[in-house]
C-alpha positions as CSV (number, residue, x, y, z in Angstrom):
1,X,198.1,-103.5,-55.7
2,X,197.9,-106.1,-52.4
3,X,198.7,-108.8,-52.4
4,X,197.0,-111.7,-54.7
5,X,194.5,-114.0,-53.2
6,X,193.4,-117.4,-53.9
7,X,189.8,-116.5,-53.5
8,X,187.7,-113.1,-53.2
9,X,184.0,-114.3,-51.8
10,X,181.2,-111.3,-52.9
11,X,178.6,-111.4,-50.0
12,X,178.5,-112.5,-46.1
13,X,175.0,-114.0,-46.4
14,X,174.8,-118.0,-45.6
15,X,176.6,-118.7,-49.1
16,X,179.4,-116.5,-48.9
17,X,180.3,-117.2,-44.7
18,X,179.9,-121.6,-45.9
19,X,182.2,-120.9,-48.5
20,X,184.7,-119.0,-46.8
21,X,185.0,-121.8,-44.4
22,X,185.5,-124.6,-47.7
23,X,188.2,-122.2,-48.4
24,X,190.0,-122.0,-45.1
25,X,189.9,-125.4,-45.0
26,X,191.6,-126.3,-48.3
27,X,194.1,-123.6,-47.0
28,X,193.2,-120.9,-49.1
29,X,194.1,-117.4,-49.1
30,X,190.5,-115.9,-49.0
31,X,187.9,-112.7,-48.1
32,X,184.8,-111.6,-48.1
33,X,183.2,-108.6,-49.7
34,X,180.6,-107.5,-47.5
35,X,178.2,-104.7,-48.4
36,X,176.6,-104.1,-45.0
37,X,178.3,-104.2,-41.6
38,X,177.3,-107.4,-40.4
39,X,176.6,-111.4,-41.7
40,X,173.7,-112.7,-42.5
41,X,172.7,-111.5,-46.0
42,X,169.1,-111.4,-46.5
43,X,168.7,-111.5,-42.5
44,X,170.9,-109.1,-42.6
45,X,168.8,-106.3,-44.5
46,X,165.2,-107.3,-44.3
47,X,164.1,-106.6,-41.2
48,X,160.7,-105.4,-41.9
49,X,157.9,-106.5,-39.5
50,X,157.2,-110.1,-39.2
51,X,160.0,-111.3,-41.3
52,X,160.2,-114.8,-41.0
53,X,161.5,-117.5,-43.1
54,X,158.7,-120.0,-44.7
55,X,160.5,-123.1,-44.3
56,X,160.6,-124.5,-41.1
57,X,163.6,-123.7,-38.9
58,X,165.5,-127.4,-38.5
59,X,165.5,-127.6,-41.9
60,X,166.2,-124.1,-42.9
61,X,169.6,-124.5,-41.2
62,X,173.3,-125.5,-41.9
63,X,173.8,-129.4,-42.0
64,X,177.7,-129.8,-42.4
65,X,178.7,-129.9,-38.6
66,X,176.7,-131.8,-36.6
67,X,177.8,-130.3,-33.1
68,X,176.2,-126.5,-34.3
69,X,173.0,-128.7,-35.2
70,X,173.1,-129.7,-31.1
71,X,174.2,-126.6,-29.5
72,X,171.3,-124.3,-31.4
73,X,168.3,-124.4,-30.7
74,X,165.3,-122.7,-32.5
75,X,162.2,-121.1,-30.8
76,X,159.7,-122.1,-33.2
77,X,158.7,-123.8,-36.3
78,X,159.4,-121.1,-38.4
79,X,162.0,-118.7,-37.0
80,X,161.8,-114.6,-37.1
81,X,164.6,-112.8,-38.4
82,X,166.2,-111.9,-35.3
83,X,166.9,-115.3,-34.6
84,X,167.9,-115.9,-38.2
85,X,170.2,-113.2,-37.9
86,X,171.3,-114.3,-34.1
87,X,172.0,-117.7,-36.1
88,X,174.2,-116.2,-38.6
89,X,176.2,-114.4,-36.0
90,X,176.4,-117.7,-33.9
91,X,178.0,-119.5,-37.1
92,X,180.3,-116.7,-37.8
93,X,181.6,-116.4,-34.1
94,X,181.7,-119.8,-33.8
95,X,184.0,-120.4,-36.6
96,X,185.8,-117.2,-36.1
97,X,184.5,-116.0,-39.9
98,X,184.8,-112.2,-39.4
99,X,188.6,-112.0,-39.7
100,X,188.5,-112.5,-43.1
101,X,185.3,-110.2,-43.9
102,X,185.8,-107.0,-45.0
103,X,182.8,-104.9,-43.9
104,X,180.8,-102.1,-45.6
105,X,182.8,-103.0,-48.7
106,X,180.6,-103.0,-52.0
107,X,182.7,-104.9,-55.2
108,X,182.1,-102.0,-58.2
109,X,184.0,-104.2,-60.8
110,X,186.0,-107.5,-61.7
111,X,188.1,-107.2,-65.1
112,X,189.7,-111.0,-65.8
113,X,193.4,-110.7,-66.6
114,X,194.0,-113.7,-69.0
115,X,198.4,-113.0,-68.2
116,X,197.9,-114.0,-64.9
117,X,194.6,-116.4,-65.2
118,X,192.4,-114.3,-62.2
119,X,190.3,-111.8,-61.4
120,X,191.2,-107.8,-60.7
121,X,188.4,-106.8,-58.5
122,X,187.8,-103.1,-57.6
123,X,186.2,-102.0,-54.7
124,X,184.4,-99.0,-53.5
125,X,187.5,-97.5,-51.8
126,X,189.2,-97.7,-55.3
127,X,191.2,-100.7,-53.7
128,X,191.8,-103.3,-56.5
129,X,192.5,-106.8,-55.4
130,X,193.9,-109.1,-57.8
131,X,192.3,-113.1,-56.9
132,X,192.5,-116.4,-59.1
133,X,188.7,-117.2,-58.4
134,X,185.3,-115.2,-57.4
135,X,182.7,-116.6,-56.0
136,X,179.5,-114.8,-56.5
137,X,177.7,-115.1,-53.5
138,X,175.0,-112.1,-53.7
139,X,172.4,-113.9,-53.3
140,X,168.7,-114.2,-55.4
141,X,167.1,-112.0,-53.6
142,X,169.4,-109.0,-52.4
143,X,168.7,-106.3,-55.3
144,X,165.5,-104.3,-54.8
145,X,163.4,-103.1,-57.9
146,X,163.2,-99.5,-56.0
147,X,160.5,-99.0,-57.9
148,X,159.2,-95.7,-58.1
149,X,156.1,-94.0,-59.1
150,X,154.9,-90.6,-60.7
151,X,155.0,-87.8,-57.9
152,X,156.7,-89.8,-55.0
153,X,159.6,-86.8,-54.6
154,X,156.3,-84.7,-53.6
155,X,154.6,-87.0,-50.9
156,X,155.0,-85.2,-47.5
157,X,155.2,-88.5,-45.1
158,X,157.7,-90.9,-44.4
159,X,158.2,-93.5,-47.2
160,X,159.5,-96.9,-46.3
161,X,160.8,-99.9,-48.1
162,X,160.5,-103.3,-46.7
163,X,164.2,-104.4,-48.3
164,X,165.6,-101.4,-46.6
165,X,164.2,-101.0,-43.0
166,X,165.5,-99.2,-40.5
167,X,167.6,-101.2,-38.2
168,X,165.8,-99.4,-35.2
169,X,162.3,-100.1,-36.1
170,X,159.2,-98.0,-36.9
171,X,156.5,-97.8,-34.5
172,X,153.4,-96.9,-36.9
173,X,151.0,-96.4,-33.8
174,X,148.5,-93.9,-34.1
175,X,149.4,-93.5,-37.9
176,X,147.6,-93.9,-41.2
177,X,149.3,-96.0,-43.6
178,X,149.6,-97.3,-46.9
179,X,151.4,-100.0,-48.4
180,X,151.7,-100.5,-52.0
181,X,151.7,-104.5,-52.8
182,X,151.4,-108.0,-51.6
183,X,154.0,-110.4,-52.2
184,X,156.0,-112.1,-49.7
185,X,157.5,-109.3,-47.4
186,X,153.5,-107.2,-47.4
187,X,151.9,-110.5,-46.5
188,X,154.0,-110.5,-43.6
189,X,154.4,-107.3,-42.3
190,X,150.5,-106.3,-43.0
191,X,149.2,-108.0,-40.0
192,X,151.7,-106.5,-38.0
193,X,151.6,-102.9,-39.5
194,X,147.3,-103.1,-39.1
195,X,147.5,-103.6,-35.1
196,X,149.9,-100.9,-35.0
197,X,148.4,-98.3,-37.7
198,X,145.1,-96.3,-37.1
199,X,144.0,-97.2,-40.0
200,X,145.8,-99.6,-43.3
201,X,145.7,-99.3,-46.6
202,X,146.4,-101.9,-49.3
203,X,147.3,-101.5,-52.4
204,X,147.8,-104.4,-54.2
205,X,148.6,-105.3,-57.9
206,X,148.1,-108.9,-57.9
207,X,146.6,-111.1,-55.1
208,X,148.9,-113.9,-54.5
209,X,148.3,-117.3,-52.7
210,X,149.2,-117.7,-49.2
211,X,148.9,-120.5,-46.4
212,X,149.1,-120.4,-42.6
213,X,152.0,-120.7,-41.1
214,X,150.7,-122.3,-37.8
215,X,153.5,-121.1,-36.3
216,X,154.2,-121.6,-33.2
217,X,157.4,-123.7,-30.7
218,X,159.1,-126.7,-31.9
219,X,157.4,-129.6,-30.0
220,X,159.8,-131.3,-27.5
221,X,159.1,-134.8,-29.4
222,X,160.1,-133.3,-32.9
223,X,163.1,-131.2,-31.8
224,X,164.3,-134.5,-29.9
225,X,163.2,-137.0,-33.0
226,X,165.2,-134.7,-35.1
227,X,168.2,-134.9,-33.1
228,X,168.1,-138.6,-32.8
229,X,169.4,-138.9,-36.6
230,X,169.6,-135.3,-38.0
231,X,172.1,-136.6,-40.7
232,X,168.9,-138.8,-42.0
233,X,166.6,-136.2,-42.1
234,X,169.4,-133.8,-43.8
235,X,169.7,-136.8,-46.5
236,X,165.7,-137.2,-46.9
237,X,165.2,-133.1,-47.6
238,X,167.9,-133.3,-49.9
239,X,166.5,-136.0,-52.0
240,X,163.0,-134.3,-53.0
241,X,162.6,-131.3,-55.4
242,X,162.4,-128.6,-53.2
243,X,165.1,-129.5,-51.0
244,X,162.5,-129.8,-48.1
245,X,160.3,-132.2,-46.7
246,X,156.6,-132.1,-47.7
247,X,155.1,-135.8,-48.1
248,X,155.3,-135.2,-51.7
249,X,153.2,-137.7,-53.3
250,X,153.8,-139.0,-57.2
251,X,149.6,-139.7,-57.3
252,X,147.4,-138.1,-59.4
253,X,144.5,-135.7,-58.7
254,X,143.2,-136.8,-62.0
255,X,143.3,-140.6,-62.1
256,X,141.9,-142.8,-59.6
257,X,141.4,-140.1,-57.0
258,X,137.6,-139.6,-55.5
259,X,136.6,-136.1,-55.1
260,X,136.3,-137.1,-51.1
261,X,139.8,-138.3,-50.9
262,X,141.2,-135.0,-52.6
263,X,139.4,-132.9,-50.2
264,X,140.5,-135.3,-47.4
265,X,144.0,-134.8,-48.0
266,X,144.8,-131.0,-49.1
267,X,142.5,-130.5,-45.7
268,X,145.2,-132.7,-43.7
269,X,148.1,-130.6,-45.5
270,X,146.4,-127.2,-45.2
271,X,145.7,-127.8,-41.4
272,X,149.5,-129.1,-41.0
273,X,150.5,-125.5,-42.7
274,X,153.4,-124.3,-44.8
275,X,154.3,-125.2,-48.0
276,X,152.8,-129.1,-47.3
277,X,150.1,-128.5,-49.6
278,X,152.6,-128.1,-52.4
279,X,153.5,-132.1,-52.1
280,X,149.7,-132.9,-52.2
281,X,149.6,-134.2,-55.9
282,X,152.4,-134.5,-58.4
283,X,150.4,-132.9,-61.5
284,X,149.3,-129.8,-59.9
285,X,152.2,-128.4,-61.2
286,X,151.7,-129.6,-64.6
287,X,147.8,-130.0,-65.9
288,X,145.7,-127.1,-65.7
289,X,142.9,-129.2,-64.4
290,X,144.3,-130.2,-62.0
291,X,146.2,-127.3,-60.7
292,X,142.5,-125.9,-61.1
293,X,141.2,-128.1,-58.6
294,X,144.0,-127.1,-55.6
295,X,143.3,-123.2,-56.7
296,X,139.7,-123.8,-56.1
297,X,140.4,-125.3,-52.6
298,X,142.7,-122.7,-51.6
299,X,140.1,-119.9,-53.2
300,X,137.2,-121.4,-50.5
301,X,139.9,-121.6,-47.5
302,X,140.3,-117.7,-48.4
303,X,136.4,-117.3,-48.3
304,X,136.2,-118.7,-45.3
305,X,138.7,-116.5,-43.8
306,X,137.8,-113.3,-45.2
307,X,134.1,-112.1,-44.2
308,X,133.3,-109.4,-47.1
309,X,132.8,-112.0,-50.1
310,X,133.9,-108.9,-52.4
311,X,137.3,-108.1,-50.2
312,X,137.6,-112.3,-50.5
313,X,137.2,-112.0,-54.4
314,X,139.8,-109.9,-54.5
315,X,142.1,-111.6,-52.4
316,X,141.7,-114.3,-54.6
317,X,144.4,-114.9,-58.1
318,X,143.2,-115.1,-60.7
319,X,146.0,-114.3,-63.5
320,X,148.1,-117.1,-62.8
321,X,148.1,-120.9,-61.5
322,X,148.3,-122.2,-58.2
323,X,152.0,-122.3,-56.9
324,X,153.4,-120.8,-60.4
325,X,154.5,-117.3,-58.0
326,X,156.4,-118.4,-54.9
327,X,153.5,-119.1,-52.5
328,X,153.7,-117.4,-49.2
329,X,152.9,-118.6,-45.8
330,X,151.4,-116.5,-43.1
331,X,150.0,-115.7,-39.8
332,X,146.6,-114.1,-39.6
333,X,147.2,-112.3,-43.3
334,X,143.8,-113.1,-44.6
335,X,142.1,-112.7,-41.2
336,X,143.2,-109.1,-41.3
337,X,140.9,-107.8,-43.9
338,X,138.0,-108.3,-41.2
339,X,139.5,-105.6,-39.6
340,X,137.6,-102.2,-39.5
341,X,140.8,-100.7,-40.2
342,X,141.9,-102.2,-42.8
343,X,141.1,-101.2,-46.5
344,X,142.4,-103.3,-49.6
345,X,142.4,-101.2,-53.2
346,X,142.6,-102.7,-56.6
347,X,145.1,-101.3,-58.8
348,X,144.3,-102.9,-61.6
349,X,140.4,-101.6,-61.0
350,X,141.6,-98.7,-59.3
351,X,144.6,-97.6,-61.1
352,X,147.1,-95.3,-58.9
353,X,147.9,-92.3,-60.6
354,X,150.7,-90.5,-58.5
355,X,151.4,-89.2,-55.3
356,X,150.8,-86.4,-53.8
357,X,151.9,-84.3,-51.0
358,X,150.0,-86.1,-48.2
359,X,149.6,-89.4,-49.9
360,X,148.4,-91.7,-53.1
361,X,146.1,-90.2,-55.7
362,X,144.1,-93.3,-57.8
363,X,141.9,-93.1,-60.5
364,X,138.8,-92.9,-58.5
365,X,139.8,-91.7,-54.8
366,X,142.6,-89.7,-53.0
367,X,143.8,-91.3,-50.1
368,X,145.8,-89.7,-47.3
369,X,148.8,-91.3,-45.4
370,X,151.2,-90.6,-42.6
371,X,153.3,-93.3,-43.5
372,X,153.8,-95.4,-47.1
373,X,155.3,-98.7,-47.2
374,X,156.8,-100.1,-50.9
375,X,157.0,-103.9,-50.6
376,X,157.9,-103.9,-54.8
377,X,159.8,-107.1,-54.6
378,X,163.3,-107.7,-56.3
379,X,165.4,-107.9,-59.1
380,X,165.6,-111.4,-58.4
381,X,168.6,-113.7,-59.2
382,X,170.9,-111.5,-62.0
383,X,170.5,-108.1,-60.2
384,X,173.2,-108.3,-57.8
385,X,175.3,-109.8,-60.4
386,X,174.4,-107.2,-63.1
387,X,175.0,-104.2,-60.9
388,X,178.9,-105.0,-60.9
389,X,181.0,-104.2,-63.9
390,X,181.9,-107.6,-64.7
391,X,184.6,-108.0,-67.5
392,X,185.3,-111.4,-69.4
393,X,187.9,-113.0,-71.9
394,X,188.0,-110.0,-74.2
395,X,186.3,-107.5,-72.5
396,X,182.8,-109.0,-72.8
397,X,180.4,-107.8,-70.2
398,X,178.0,-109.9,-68.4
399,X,175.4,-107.5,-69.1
400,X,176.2,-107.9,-72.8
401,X,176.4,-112.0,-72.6
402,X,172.9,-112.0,-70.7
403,X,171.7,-109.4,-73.1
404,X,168.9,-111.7,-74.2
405,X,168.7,-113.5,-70.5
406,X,171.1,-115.1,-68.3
407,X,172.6,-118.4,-69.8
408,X,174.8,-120.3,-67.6
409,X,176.3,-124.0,-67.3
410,X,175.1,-125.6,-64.3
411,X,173.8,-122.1,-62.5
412,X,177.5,-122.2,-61.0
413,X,179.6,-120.5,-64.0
414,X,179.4,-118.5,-67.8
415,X,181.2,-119.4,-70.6
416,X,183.8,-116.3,-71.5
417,X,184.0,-115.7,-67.5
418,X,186.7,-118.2,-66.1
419,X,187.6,-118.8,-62.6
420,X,184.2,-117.4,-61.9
421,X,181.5,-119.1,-59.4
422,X,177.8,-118.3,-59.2
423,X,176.4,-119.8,-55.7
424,X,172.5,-120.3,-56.6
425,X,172.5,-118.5,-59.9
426,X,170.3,-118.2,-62.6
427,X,169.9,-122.1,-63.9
428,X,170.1,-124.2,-60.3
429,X,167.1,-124.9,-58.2
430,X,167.9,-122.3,-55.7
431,X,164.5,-120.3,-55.1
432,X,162.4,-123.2,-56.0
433,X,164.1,-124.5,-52.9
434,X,165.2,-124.7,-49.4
435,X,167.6,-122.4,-50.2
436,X,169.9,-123.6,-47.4
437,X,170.3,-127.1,-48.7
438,X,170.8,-125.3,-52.2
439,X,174.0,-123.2,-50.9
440,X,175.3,-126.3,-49.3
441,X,175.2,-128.3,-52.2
442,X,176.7,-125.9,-54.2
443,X,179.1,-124.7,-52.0
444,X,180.6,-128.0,-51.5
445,X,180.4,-128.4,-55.7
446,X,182.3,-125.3,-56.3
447,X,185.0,-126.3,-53.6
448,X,185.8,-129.6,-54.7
449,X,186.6,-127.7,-58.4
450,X,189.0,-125.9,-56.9
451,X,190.6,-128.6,-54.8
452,X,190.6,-130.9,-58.1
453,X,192.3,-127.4,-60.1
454,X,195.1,-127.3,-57.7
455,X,195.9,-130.9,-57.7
456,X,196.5,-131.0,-61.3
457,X,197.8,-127.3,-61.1
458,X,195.6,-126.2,-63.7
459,X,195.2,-122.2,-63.8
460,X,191.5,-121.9,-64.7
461,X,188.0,-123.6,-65.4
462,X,185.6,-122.7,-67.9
463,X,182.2,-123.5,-68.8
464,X,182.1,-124.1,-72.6
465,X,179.5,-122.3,-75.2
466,X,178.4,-125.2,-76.2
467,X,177.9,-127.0,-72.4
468,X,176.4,-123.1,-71.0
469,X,173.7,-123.5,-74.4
470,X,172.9,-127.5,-74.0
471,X,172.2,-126.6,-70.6
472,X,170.5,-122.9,-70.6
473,X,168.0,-125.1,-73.6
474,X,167.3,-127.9,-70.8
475,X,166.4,-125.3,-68.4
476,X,164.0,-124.0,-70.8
477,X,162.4,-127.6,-71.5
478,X,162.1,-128.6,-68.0
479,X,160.0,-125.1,-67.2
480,X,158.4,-125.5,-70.4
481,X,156.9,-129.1,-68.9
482,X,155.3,-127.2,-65.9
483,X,152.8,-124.5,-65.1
484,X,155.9,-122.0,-63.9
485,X,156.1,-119.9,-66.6
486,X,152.2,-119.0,-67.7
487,X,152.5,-116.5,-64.5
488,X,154.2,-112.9,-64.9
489,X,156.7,-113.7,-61.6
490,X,159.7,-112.4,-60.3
491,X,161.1,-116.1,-61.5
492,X,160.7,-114.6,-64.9
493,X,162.1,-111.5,-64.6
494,X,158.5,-109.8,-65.1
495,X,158.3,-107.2,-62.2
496,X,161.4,-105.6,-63.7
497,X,160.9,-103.3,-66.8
498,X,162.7,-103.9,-69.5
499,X,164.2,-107.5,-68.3
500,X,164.0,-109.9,-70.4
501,X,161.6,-112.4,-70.0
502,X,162.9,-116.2,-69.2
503,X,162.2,-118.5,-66.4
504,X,165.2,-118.2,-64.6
505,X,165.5,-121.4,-62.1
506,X,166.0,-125.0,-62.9
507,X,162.4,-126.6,-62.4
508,X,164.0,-130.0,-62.2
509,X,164.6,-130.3,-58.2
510,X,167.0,-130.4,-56.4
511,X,167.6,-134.2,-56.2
512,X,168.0,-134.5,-60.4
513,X,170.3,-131.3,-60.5
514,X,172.7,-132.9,-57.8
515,X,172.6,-136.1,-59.3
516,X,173.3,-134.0,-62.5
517,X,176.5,-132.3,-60.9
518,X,177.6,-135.2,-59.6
519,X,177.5,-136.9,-62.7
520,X,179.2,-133.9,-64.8
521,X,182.1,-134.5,-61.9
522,X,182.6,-138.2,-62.5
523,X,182.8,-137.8,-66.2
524,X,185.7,-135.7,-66.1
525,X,184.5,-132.1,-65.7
526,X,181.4,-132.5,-68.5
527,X,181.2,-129.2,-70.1
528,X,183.7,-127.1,-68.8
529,X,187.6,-126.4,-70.3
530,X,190.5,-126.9,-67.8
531,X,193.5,-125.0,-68.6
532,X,197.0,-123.7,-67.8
533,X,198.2,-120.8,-69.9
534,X,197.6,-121.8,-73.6
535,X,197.4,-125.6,-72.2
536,X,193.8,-127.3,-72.6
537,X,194.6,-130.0,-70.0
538,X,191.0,-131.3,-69.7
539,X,187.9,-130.8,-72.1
540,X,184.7,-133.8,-71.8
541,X,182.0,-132.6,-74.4
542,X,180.1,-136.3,-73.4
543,X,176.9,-134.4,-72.7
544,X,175.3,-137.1,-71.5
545,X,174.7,-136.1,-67.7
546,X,171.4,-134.6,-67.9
547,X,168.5,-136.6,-70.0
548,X,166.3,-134.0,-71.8
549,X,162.9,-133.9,-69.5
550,X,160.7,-135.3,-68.8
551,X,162.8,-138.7,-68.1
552,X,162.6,-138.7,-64.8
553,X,159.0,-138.4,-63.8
554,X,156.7,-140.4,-62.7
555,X,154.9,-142.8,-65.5
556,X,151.8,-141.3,-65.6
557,X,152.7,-137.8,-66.0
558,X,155.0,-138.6,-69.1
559,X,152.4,-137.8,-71.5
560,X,151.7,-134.4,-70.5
561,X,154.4,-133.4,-69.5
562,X,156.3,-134.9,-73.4
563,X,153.7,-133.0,-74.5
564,X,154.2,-129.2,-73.4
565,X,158.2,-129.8,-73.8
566,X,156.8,-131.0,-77.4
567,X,155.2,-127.4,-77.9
568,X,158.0,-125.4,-76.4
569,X,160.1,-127.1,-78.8
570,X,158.4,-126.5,-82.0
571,X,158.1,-122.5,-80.7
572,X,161.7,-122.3,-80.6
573,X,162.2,-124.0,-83.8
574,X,164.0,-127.2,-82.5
575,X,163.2,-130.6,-83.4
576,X,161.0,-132.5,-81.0
């Protein structure tokens, strides 16, 4: 067996390359696990056409060293994936990260060893390497459904999948294509795909929302403004609830708000682009009223984009509340239904049935293809961890604890699985967010435990039953107090069959969950058991760091929001 290290990372992606460095710098003996054979996680292995990130760029970029902040600079306002991936490969040359990644390496299994307080992690060599912590980072959105349909081992043609692309590209000229849904990675790659294809065809499940990107170079003044006080715009993002900047207002679209004024002002944030519109007004995401009234804006922004009113119905959700998916942001998406060729089919009018040798058979057509793309989504924030045979105290799987859904303390650990980190797990803010202010934040968490272990020489940490339920029940509350989890989303677990249903991120925001952290720290460790061989040296069971919701809003959304925790309450047969 090698020989034991102090920390065995699981992923290269922005998470796992930020907290090698942490390590290295508390002098820890530490690698990385790395799947493919390169950084970069999610830039890493979606490279489908017009893959872009949807928050803008400065933002959507490492804050802890100020000097890479100067020395990079981004092409536009919301960057491609080559550049994302160009990025990561800057950071990881830049602080010499490689050394310590081990390449096309995939972790099969880690079985805890409660003799020597760590981890035995397998890999897919059959190596096993023995380490006192593992840090999970895999990632939220790394595991695709591979979703498959009736007939697909007959169909002729090339089938693609956007989470999978080829590294060299595919040129679809000439071609007839389909491409079966409309989520994130389809509304980006269609435009793309239809000035390339001879003729597109959409099949799409459920129509989600989408603004424009208005993408386009960073203005001089706002790359320079940024770099006059980065550190204070860093500090701003990560004080709001998405862990971004968006105006977000605390007013009501309800009370004291003229119909002018509302139109006035999700025009100005629509015309700005990206997800600005989300900060418009504070109840959107609670009352159905008024998350009505930003639907039906959106809905005639759509209309006006889309010629055939019939094509624009379609286009158009209707299953689910504004914002309650993960909105997407675009270029020219909607614009390219007025293309003559460019078809859109309604599965859930239009059923498909199976394919067939030279394409998709529906319940009312048979359509032919050179080409199919599947942009079916992921198995969003557990798959990664799931797909690893992951042993606790006593053999207890973490299939088998999350049997009923994930439960964790914190997002960051589970209780029966010590000396184990989750970087943006199930529980934290993490896809409700900038994602890169989410990883630092926890990052930086998760290192401070272990520089606080060593220096009382304690051999593990735990998250207790009792501080993994407390919390797992707040999480349920604070979604139960918003519009989240009326829509059948990949934040529930929907799109995966047989996954049990529960809204999986901590609606709270980021600024309330680090304030929460921060206060577990200061009261000792809140919640989690610090040991040394049969030695409890530290155990705080204040529970007291994290108010039960909705505390911390604003006044005037109190009431409504008291009142859905109210019903969630009494359906889960606790006291309100």
């Amino acid at each position: 067996m090698a020989e034991r290290l102090d920390v065995l990372i699981v992923g290269a992606g922005f998470s796992g390359m930020y907290m090698l460095l942490k390590c290295r710098q508390q002098g820890l003996k530490v690698q990385v696990a790395e799947a493919g054979s390169g950084v970069g996680g999610t830039w890493y292995w979606n490279r489908y056409p017009g893959a872009r990130v949807d928050i803008q760029s400065l933002e959507y970029s490492f804050g802890f060293d100020e000097k890479l902040e100067r020395d990079w600079r981004w092409s536009e306002r919301y960057a491609p994936q080559p550049e994302l991936l160009a990025y990561a490969n800057h950071v990881a040359e830049r602080f010499d990260l490689s050394r310590d990644i081990r390449f096309n390496t995939r972790v099969t299994a880690a079985h805890w060893d409660a003799d020597a307080d760590g981890w035995d992690v397998t890999l897919d060599s059959g190596e096993t390497l023995p380490a006192r912590f593992v840090v999970m980072a895999t990632g939220c959105l790394s595991v695709p459904t591979d979703v498959t349909f009736p007939g697909i081992e007959d169909y002729q043609g090339q089938i693609y999948r956007t989470s999978r692309w080829p590294h060299g590209g595919v040129d679809f000229s000439g071609q007839t294509v389909g491409i079966i849904g409309t989520g994130s990675s389809a509304i980006q790659s269609i435009p793309i795909i239809a000035e390339q294809a001879s003729h597109l065809t959409v099949f799409q499940r459920t129509p989600n929302y989408s603004m424009p990107a208005h993408n386009g170079p960073i203005p001089e003044a706002d790359f320079h403004e940024w770099l006059a006080d980065p550190r204070a715009y860093r500090a701003r993002s990560r004080r709001t609830v998405g862990g971004f900047w968006n105006e977000a207002r605390e007013d009501s679209i309800l009370i004291h708000t003229a119909p002018e004024e509302i139109t006035a002002e999700l025009e100005r944030r629509w015309a700005w682009g990206g997800f600005r519109i989300l900060g418009a007004f504070a109840d959107s995401a609670i009352d159905p009223e008024a998350n009505r009234m930003v639907h039906e804006f959106v809905a005639g922004k759509i209309r006006e984009q889309v010629k055939d009113p019939k094509v624009a119905d379609m286009l158009t959700p209707k299953d689910h509340p504004f914002a309650t998916k993960r909105p997407c942001v675009d270029t020219g998406y909607y614009a390219t239904y007025n293309r003559d060729n460019v078809s859109l089919v309604d599965l859930r009018a239009d059923p498909l049935v199976r394919f067939t040798a030279t394409g998709i058979q529906t319940q009312n057509a048979a359509h032919d293809f050179d080409a199919v793309v599947l942009a079916t989504g992921f198995d969003a924030m557990t798959g990664a961890i799931e797909r690893i045979d992951i042993r606790g105290v006593g053999g207890e799987t973490i299939q088998d604890h999350w049997a009923a859904g994930p439960e964790t303390y914190l997002g960051l650990m589970v209780a029966g699985f010590p000396n184990m980190f989750l970087i943006t797990g199930p529980g934290s803010p993490s896809v409700l967010t900038n994602m890169i202010n989410s990883i630092e934040q926890h990052v930086e968490y998760v290192a401070d435990i272990i520089a606080a272990l060593n220096a009382s020489q304690a051999g593990r940490i735990e998250a207790s039953l009792e501080a993994e339920k407390l919390w797992t029940d707040h999480c349920d509350q604070t979604a139960a107090m918003t519009l989240l989890p009326q829509a059948n989303s990949w934040y529930m677990g929907a799109n995966v069959p047989g996954k049990p249903r529960r809204f999986m991120a901590y609606a709270g925001g980021l600024h309330h969950y680090t304030d929460t952290c921060n206060a577990v720290r200061d009261k000792g460790w809140e919640g989690f058991v610090i040991a040394r061989g049969d030695q409890v040296l530290s155990e705080s069971r204040d529970f007291t760091s994290y108010p039960p919701p909705p505390e911390n809003m604003a006044p005037h959304l109190v009431e409504m929001a008291t009142g859905r925790v109210a019903k969630w309450l009494e359906a889960h047969g606790q006291p309100a």
